[in-house]
N, C-alpha and C positions, 0 to 999 in steps of 0.2 A: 678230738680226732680229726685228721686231715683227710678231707673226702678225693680218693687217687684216682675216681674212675673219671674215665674221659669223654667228655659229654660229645652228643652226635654231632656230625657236622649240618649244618641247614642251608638248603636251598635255597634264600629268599625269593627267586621266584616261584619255585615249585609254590612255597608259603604263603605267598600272596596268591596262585591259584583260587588256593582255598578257600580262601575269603570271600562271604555271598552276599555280604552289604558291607555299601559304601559307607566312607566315614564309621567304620567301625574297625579300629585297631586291635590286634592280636601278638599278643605277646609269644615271640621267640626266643629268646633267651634274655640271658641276664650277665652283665659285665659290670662284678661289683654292686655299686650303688644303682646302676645305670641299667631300664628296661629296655631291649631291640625288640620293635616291634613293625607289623607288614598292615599294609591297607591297602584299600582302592579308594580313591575322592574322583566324586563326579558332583560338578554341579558347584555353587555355593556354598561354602561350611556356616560359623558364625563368627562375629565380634568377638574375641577372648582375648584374657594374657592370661601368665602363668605368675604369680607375684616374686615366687622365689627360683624358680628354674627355667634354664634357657633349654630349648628344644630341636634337635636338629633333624631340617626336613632331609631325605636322599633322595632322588626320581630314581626310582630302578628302569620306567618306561612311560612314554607319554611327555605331557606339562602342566608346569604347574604354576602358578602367582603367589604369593604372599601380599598382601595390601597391609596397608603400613595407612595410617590416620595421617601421621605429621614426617611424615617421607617418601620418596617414590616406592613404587611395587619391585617387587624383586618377582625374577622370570627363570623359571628354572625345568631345564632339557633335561633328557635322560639321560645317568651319570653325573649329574651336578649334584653339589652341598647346600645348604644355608642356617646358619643358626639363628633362631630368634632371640634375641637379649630377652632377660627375664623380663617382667613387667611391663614388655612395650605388648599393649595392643595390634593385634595380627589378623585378619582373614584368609586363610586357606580357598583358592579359586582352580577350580580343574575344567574345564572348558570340554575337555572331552574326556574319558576314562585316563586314569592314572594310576600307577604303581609306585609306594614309595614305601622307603624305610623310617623309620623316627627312632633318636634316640636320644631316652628320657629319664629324669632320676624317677627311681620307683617314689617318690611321692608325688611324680606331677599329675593331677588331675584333668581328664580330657579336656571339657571344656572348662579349666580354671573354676573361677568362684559361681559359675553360671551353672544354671541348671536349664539345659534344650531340648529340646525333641532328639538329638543327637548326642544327648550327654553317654557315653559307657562308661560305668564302674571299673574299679581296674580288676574285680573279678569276672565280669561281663571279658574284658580284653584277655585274660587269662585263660578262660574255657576254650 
């Protein structure tokens, strides 16, 4: 059976609001395969890649960095895109609070194959 109801609209910034730690992602909805999810980064994230999914960061507010091992940093204002290729090694750097959106196949794992002090489950992101 075909589910006809029409799901809410979201706010993402209202959603990001919400959010009372950084580096911890919350799932907003779901397009298909694909989770939207809100956070705030402050600070340093860690070392990671995703071995099979590419991830795309949004700035809804603030900036952001991506560092990159074997290429320059990508710099990203508010309203800008970047997708990470799968498997490349990335650092997430917020210099000062940020808002951003991500979106991600529901298999991707926060921090990839690592396990951090910042690792969340993707039921952790769900709640």
């Amino acid at each position: 059976m075909i589910n006809s109801a029409t799901p809410p609209a979201v706010d993402l910034l209202s959603a990001c609001e919400s959010v009372t730690e950084h580096w911890s992602p919350k799932v907003v909805a779901q397009v298909n395969d694909q989770y939207v999810k809100v956070a705030k980064l402050l600070g340093n994230f860690t070392w990671h890649s995703h071995a099979a999914e590419d991830e795309l960061f949004y700035v809804l507010r603030g900036r952001l960095r991506i560092e990159y091992q074997d290429r320059p940093a990508v710099e990203l204002t508010a309203g800008s895109i970047h997708v990470v290729p799968r498997g490349v090694p990335h650092n997430p750097v917020a210099e000062e609070e940020c808002w951003i959106v991500l979106i991600e196949p529901v298999t991707t794992k926060h921090t990839g194959e690592l396990d951090t002090p910042f690792t969340k489950s993707i039921e952790q992101q769900l709640a």
